[in-house]
C-alpha positions as CSV (number, residue, x, y, z in Angstrom):
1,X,-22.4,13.0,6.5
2,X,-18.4,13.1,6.7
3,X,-16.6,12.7,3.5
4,X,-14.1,9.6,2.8
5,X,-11.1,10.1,0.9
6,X,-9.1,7.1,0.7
7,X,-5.5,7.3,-0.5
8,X,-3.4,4.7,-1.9
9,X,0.4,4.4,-1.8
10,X,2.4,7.2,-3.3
11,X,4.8,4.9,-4.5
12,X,4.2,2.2,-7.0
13,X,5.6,-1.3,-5.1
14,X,7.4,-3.7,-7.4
15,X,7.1,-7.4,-6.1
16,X,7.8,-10.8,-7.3
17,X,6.3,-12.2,-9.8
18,X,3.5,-14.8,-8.1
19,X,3.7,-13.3,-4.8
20,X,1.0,-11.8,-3.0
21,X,0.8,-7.7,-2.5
22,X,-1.7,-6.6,0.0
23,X,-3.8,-3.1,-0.8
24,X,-5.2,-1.4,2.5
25,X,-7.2,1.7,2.7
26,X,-8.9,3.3,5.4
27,X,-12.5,1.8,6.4
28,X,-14.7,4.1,5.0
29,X,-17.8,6.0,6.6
30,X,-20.8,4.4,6.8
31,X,-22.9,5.3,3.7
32,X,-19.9,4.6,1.5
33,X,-19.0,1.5,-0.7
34,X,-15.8,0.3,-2.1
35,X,-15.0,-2.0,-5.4
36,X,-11.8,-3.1,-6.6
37,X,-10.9,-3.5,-10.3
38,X,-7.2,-6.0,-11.0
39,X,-6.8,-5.1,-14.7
40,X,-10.0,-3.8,-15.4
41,X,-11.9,-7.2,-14.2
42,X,-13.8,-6.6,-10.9
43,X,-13.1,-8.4,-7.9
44,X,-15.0,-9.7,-5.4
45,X,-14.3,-7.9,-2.2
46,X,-15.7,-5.0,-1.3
47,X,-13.5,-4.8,2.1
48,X,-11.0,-1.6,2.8
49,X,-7.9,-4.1,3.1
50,X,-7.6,-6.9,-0.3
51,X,-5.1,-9.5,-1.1
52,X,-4.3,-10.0,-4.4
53,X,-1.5,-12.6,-6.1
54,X,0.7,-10.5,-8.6
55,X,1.5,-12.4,-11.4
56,X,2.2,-10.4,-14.1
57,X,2.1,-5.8,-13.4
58,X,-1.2,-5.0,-12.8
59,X,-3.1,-1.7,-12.5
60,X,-5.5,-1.3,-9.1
61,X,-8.7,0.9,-9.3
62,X,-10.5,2.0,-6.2
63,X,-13.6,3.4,-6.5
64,X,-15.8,4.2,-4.0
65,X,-19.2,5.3,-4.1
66,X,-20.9,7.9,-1.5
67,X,-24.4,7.8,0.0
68,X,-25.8,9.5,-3.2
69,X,-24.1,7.6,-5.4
70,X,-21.7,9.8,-6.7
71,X,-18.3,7.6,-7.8
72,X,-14.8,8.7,-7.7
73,X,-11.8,6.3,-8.8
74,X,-8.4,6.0,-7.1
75,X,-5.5,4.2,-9.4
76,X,-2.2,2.2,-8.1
77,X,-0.2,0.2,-10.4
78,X,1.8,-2.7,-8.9
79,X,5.0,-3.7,-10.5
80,X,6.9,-7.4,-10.7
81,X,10.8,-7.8,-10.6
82,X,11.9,-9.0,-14.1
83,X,13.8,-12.6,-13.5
84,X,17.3,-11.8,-12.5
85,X,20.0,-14.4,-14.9
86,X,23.2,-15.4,-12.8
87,X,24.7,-16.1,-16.5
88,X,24.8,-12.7,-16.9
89,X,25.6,-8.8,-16.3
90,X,27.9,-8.1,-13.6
91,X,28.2,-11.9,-12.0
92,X,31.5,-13.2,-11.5
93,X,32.4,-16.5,-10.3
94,X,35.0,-17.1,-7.5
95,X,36.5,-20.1,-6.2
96,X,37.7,-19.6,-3.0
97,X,39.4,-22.3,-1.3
98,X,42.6,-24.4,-2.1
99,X,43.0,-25.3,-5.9
């Protein structure tokens, strides 16, 4: 039977907090299983593409299990933006326009 060695991004994304990141890897060979782990809590799909809503940064596990049952773990960590303040750092306001 052919191995399966799925790999995950090589570069941690960083999204917005409360969107949605999508985690694809590639359908594995028959005799092979997948489970997902958000935060060390397992979700429900067992699919090779998952959707998941990023509230807070969260660490992704992949594991997938061959034919004999022999499990390996893949890891991803997903980042959010921190809240960007107008009131402050760099910002500058300008009027532009008559006075």
């Amino acid at each position: 039977m052919p191995s399966y060695e799925p790999t995950l991004p090589t570069k941690e994304p960083t999204v917005c907090k409360g969107e949605e990141y999508t985690l694809a890897v590639p359908t594995p060979n028959v005799g092979y299983k997948l489970q997902y782990l958000k935060n060390d809590t397992l979700l429900q799909s067992t699919a090779s593409t998952i959707t998941e809503k990023i509230s807070k940064s969260s660490a992704f596990t992949l594991q997938f299990t061959d034919y004999c049952g022999s499990t390996e773990e893949r890891y991803l960590n997903v980042y959010i933006h921190e809240k960007q303040s107008l009131n402050r750092g760099c910002f500058k306001t300008i009027n532009i326009g008559s006075r």
